[in-house]
VOFI-879568 format. One record per atom (N, C-alpha, C): residue number from 1; residue in three letters; x, y, z. Coordinates in Angstrom, 1 decimal, always signed. Layout:
BEGIN
ATOM   num   residuo        x        y        z
ATOM   NUM       ala        X        Y        Z
...
This chain:
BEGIN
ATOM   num   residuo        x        y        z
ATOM     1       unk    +67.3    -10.3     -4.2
ATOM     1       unk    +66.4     -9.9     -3.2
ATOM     1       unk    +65.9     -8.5     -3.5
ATOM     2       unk    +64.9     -8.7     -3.3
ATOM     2       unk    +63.8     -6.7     -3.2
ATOM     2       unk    +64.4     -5.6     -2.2
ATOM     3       unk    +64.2     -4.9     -3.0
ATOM     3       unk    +64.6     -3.7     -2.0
ATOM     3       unk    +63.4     -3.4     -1.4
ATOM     4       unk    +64.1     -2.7     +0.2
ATOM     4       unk    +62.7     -2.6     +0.6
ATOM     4       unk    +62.1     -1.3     +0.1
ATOM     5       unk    +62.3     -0.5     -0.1
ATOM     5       unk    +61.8     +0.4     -1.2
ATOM     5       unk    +60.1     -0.4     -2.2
ATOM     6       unk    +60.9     -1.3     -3.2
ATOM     6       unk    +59.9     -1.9     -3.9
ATOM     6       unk    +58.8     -2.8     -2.7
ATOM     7       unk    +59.2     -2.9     -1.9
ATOM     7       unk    +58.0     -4.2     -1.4
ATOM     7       unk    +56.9     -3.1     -0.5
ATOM     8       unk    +57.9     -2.0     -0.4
ATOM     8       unk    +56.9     -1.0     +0.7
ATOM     8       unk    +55.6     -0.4     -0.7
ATOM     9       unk    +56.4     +0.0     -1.7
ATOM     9       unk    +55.4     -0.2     -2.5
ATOM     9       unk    +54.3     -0.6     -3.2
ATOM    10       unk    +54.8     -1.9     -3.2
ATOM    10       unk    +54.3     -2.8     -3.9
ATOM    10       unk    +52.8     -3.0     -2.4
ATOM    11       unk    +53.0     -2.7     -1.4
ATOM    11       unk    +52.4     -2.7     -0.2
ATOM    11       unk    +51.7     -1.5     -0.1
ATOM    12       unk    +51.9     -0.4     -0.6
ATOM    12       unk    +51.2     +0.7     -0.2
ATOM    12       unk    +49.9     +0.4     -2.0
ATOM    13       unk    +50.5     +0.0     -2.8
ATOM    13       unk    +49.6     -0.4     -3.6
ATOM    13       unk    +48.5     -1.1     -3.6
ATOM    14       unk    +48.6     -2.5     -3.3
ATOM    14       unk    +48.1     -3.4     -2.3
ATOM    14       unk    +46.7     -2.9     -1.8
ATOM    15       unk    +47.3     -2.4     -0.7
ATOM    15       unk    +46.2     -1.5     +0.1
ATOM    15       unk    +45.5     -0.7     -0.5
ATOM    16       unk    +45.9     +0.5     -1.4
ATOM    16       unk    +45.1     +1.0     -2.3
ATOM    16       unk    +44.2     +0.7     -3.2
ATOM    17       unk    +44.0     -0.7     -3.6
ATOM    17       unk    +43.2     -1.3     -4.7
ATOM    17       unk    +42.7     -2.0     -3.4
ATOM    18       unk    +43.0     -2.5     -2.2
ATOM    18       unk    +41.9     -3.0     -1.6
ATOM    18       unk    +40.8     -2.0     -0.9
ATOM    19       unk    +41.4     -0.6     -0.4
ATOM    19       unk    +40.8     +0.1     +0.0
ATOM    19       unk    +39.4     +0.7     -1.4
ATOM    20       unk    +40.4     +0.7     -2.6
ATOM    20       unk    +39.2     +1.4     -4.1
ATOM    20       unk    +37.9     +0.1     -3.6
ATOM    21       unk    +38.6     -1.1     -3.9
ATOM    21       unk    +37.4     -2.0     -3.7
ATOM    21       unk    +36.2     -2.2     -2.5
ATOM    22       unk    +37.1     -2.0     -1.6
ATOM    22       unk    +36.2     -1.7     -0.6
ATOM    22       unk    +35.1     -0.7     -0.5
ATOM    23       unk    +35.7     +0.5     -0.7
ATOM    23       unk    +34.9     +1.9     -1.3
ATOM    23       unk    +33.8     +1.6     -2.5
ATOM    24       unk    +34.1     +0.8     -3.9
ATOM    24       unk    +32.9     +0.6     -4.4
ATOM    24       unk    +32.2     -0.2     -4.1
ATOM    25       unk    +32.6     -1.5     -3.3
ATOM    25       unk    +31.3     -2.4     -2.8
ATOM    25       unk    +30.1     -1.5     -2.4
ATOM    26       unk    +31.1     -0.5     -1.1
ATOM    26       unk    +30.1     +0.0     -0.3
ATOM    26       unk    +29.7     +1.0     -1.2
ATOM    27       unk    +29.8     +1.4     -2.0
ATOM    27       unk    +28.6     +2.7     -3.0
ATOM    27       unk    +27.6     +1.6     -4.0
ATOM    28       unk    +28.0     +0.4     -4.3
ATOM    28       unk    +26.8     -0.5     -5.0
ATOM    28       unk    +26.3     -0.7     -4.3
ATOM    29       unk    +26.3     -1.4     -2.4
ATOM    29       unk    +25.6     -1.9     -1.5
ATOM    29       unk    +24.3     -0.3     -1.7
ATOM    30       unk    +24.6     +0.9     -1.5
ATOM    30       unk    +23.9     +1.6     -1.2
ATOM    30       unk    +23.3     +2.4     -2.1
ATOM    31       unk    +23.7     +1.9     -3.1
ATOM    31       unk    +23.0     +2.8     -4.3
ATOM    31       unk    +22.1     +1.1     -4.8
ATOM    32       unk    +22.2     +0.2     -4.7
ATOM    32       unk    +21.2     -0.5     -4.5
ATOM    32       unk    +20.3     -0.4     -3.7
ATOM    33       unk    +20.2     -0.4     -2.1
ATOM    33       unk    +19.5     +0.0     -1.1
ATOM    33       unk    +18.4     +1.2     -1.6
ATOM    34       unk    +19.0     +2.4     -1.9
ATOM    34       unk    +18.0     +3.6     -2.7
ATOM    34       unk    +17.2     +3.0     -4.1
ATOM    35       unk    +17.8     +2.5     -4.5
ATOM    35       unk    +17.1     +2.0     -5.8
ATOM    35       unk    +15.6     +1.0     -5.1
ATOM    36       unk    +15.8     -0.2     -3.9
ATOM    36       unk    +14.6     -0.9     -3.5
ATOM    36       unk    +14.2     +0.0     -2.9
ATOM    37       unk    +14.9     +1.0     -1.7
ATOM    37       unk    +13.7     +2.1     -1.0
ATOM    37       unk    +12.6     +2.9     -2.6
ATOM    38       unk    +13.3     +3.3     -3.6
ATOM    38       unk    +12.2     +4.2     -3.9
ATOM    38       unk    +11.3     +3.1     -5.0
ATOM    39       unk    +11.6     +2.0     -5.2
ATOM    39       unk    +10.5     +1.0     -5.9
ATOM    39       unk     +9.4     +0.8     -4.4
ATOM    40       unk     +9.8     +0.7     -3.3
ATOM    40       unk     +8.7     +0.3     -2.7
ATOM    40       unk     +7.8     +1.4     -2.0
ATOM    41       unk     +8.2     +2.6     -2.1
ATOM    41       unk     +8.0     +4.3     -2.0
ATOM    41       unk     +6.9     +4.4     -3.5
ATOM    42       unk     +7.8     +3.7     -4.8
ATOM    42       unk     +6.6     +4.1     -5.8
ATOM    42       unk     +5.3     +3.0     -5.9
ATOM    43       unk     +5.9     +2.0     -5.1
ATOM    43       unk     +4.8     +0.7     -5.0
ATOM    43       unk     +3.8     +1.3     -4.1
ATOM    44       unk     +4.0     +1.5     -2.7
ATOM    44       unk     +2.9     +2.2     -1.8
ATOM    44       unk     +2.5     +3.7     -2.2
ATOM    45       unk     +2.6     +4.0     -3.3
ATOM    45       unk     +1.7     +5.1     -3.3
ATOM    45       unk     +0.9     +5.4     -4.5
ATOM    46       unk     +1.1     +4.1     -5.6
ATOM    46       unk     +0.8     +4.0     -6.8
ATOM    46       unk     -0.7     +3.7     -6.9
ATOM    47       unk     -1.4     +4.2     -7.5
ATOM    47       unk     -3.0     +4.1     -7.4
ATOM    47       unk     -3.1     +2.4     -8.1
ATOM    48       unk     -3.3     +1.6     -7.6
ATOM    48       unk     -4.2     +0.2     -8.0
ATOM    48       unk     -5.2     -0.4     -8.6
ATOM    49       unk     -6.3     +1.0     -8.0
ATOM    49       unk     -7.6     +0.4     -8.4
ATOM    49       unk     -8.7     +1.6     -7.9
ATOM    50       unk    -10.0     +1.5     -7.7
ATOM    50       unk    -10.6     +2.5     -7.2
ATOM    50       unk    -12.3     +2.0     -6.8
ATOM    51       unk    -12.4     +2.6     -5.7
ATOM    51       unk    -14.0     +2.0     -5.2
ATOM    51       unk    -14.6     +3.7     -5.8
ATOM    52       unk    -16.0     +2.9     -6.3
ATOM    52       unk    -16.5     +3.6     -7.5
ATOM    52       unk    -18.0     +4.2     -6.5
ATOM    53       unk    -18.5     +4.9     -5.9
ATOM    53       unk    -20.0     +5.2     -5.9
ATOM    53       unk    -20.7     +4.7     -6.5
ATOM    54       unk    -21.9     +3.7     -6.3
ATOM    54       unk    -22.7     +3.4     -7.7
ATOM    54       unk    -23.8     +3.7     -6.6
ATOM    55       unk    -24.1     +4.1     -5.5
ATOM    55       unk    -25.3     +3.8     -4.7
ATOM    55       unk    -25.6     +4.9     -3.5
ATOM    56       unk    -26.2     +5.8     -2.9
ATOM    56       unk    -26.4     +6.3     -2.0
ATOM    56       unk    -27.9     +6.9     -1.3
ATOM    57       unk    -27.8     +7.2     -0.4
ATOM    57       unk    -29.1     +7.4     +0.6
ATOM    57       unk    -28.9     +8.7     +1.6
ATOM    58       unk    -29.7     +9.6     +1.3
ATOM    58       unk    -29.5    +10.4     +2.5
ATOM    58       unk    -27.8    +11.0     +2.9
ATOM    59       unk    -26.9    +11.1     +1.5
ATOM    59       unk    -25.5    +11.7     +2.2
ATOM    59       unk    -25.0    +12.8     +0.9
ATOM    60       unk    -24.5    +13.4     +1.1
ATOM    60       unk    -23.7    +14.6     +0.3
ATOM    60       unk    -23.0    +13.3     -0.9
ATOM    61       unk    -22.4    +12.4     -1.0
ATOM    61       unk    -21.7    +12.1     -1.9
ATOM    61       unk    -22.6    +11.4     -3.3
ATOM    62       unk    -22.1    +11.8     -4.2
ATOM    62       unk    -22.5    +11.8     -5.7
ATOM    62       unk    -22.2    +10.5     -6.3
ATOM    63       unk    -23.3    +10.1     -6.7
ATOM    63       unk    -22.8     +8.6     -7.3
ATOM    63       unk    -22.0     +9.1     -9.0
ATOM    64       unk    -21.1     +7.9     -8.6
ATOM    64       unk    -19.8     +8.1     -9.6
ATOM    64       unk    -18.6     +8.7     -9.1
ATOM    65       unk    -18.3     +9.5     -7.5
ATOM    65       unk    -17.3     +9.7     -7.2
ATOM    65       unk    -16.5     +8.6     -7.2
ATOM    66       unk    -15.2     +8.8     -7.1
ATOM    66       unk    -13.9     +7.7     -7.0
ATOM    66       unk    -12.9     +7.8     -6.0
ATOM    67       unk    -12.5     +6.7     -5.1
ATOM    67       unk    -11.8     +7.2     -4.1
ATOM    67       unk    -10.8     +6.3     -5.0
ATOM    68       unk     -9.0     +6.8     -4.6
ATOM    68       unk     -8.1     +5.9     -4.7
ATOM    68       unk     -7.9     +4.5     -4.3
ATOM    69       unk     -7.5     +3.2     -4.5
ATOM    69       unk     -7.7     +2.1     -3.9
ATOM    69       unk     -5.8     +2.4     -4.0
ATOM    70       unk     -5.7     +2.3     -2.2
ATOM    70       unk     -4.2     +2.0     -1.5
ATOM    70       unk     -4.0     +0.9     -1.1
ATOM    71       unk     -3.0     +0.5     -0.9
ATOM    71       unk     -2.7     -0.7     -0.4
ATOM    71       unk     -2.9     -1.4     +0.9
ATOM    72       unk     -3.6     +0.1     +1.7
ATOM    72       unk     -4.3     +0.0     +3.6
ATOM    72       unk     -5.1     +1.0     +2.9
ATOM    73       unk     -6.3     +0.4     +2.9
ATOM    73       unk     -7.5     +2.0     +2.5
ATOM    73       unk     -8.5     +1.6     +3.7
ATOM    74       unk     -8.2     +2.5     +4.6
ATOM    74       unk     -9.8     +2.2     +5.6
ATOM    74       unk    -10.9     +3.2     +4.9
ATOM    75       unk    -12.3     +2.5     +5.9
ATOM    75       unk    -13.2     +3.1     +5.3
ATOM    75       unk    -14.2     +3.2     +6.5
ATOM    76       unk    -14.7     +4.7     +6.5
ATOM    76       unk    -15.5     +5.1     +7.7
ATOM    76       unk    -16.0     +6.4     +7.8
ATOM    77       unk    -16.6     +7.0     +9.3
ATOM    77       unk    -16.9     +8.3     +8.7
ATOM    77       unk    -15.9     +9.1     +9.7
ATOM    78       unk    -15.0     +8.3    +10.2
ATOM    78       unk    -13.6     +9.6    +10.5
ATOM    78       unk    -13.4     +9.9     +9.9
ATOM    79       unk    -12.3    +11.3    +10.3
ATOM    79       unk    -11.6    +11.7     +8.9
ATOM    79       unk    -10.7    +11.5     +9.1
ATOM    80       unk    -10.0    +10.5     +9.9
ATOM    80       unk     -8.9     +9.9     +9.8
ATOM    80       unk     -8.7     +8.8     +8.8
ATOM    81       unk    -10.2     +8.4     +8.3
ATOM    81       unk     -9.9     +7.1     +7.0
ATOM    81       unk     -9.1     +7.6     +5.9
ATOM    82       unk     -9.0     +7.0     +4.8
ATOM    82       unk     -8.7     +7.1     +3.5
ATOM    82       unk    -10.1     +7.0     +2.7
ATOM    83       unk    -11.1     +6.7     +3.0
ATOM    83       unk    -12.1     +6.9     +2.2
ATOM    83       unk    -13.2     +7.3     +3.6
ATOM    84       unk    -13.7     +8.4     +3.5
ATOM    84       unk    -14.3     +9.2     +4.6
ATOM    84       unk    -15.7     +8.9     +3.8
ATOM    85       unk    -17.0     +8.3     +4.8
ATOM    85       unk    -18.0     +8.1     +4.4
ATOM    85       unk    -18.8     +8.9     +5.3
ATOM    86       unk    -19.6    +10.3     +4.3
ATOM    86       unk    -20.5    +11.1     +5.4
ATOM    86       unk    -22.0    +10.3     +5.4
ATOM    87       unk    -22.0     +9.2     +5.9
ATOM    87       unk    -23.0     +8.2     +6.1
ATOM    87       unk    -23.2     +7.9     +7.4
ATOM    88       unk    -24.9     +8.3     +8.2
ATOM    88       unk    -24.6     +8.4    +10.0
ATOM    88       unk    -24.8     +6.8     +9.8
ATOM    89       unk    -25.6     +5.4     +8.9
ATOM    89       unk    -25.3     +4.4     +9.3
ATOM    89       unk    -23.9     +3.6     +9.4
ATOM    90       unk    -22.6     +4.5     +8.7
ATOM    90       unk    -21.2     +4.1     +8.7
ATOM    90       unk    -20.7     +4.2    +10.4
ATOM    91       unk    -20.2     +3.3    +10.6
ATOM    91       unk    -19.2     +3.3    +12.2
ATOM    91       unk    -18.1     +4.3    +11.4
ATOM    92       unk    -17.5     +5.2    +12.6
ATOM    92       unk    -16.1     +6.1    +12.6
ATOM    92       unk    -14.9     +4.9    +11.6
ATOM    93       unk    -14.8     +3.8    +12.4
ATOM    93       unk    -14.2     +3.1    +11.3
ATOM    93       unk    -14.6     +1.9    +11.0
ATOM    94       unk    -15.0     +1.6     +9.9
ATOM    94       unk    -16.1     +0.7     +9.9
ATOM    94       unk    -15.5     -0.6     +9.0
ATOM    95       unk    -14.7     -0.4     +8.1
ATOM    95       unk    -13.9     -1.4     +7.3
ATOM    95       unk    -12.6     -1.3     +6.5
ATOM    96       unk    -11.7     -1.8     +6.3
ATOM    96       unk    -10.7     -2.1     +6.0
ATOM    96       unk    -10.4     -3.1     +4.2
ATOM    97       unk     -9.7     -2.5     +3.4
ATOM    97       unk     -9.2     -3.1     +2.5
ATOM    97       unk     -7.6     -3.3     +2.2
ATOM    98       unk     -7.3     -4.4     +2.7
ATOM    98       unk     -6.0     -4.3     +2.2
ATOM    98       unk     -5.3     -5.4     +1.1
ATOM    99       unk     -4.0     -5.0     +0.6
ATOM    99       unk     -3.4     -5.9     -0.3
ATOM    99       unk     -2.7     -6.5     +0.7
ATOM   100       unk     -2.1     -7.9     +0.7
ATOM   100       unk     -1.8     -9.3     +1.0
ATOM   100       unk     -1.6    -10.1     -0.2
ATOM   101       unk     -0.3    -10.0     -0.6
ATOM   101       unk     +0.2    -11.0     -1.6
ATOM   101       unk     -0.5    -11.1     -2.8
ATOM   102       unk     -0.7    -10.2     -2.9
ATOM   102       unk     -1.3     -9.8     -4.5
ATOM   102       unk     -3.1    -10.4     -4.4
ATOM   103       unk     -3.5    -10.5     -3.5
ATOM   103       unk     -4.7    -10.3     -3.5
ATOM   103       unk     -5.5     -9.2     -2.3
ATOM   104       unk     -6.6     -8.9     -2.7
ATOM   104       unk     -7.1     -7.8     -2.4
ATOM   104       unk     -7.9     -8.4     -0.8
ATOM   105       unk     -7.8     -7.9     +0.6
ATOM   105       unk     -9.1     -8.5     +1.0
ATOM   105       unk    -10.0     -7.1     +1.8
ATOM   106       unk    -11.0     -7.8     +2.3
ATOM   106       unk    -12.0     -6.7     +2.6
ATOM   106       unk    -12.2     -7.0     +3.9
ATOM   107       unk    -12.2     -6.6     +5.2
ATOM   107       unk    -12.7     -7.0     +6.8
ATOM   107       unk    -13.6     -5.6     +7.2
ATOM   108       unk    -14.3     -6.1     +7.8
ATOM   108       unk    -15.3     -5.3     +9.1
ATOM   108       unk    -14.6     -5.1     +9.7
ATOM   109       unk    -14.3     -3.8    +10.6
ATOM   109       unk    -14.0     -3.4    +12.1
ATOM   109       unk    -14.6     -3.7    +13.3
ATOM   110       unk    -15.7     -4.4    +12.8
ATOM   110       unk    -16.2     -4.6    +14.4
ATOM   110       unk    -17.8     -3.4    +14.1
ATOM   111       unk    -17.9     -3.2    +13.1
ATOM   111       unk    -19.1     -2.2    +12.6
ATOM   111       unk    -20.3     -2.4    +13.5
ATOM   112       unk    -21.3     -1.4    +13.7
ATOM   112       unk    -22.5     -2.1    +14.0
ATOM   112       unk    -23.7     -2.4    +13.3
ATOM   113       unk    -23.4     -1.6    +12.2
ATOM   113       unk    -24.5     -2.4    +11.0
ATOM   113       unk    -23.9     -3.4     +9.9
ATOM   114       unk    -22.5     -3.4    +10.1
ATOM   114       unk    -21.6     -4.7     +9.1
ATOM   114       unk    -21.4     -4.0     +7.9
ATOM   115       unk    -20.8     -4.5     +7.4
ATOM   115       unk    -20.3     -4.7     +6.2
ATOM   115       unk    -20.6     -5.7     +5.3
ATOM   116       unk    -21.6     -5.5     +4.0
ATOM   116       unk    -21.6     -6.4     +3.1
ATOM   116       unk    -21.1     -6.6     +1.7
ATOM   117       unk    -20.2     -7.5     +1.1
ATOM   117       unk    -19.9     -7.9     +0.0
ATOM   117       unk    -21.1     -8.4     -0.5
ATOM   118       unk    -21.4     -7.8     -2.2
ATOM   118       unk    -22.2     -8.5     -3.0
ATOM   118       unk    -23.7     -8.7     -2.1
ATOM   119       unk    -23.9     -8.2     -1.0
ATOM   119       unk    -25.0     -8.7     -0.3
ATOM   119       unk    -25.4     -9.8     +0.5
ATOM   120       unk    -23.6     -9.8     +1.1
ATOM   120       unk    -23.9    -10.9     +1.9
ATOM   120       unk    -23.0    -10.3     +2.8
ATOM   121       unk    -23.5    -10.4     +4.0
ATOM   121       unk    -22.4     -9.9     +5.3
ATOM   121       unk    -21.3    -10.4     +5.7
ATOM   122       unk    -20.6    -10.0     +6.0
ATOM   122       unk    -18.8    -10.6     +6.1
ATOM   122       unk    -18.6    -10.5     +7.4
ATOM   123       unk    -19.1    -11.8     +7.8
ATOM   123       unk    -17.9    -12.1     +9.2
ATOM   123       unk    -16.3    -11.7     +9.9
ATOM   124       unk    -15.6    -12.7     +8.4
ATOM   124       unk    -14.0    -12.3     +8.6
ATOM   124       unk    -13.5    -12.1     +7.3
ATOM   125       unk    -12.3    -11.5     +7.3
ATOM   125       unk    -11.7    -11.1     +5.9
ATOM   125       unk    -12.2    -11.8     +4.8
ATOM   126       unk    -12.6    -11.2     +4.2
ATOM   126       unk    -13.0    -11.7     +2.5
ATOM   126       unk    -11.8    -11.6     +1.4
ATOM   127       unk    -11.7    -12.4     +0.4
ATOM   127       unk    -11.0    -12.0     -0.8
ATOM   127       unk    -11.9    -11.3     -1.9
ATOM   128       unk    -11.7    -10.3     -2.1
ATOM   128       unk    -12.3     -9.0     -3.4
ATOM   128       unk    -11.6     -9.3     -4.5
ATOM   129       unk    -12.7     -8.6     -5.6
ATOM   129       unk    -11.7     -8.7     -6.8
ATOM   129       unk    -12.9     -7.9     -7.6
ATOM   130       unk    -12.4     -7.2     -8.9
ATOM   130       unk    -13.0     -6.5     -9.2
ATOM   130       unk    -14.3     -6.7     -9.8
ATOM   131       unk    -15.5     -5.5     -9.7
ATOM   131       unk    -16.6     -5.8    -10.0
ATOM   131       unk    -17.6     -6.0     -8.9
ATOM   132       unk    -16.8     -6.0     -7.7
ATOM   132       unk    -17.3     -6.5     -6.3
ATOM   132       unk    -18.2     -5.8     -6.0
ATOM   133       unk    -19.1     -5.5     -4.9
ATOM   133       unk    -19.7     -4.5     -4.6
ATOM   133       unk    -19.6     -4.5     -3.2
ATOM   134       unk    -19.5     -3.4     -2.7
ATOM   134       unk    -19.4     -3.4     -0.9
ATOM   134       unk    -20.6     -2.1     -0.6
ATOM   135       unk    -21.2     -3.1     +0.5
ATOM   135       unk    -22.4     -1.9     +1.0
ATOM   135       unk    -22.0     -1.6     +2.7
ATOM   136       unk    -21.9     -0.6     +2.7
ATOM   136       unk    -21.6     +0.2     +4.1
ATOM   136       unk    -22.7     +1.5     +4.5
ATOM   137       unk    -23.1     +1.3     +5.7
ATOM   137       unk    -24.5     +1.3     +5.8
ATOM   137       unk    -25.8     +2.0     +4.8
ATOM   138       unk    -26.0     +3.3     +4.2
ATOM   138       unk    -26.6     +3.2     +2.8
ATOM   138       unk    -25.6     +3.7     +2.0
ATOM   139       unk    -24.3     +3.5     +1.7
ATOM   139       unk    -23.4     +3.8     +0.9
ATOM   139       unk    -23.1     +2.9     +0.2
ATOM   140       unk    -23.4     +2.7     -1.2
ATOM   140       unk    -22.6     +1.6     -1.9
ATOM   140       unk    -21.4     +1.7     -3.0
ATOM   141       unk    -20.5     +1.1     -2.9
ATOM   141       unk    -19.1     +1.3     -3.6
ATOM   141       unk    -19.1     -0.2     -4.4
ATOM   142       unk    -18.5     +0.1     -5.7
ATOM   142       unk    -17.8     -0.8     -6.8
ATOM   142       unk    -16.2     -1.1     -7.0
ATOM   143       unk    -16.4     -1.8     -7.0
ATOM   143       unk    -14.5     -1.8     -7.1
ATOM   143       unk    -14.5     -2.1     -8.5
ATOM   144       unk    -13.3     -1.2     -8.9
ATOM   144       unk    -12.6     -1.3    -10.0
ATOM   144       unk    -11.1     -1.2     -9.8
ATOM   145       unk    -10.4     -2.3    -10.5
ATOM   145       unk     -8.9     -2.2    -10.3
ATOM   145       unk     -8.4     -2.4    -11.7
ATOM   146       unk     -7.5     -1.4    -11.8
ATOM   146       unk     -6.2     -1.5    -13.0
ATOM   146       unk     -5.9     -2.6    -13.5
């Protein structure tokens, strides 16, 4: 028979290798966790693509400027957009591009002179892709993506 000496041991052991294991689950659980936080930190902030100036009327902006294409890029003449159009035919916020499962799409806000792709006015969300052209009231943009 064991002494109890050896079994209290063999018991405080025990516990010790369950507690180590326990302790590194929980530092892989969380040092994985930081690893998907900063992939999806470097995903939303990574440049994609870029709407190009090729067109303008009556505004300060220079054909050939480039705005960043974000993964939520509005577009208007707040300056709360991401692409700020000093155009008085642009609504404050006048259209929206976003990514959706790996494709790009393009919506109107409700504008009052609309929003046209390629020269056709867009009802509801469109799918974009590069080469596109979007005209927002005399401002026109090219998409180019990465």
């Amino acid at each position: 028979m064991m002494s109890q000496d050896v079994v209290l041991l063999a018991l405080r052991l025990l516990v010790g290798a369950l507690l180590l294991i326990f302790f590194g689950a929980v530092i892989a659980f969380l040092w994985q966790d930081l690893r998907l936080a900063r992939e999806e930190i470097e995903t939303r902030t990574r440049r994609r693509g870029r709407l190009v100036v090729v067109g303008v009327s009556e505004s300060d902006l220079a054909i050939g400027k480039s705005y960043p294409l974000l993964p939520l890029t509005s577009l208007g003449r707040a300056p709360t957009n991401t692409v700020i159009l000093e155009d008085s035919f642009a609504s404050s916020e006048h259209a929206l591009i976003t990514l959706r499962n790996g494709q790009w799409w393009l919506e109107d806000r409700g504008s009052s002179n609309g929003t046209l792709l390629n020269g056709y006015r867009i009802q509801e969300p469109v799918v974009i892709s590069a080469g596109d052209i979007i005209s927002i009231g005399r401002t026109t943009l090219k998409l180019e993506l990465e």
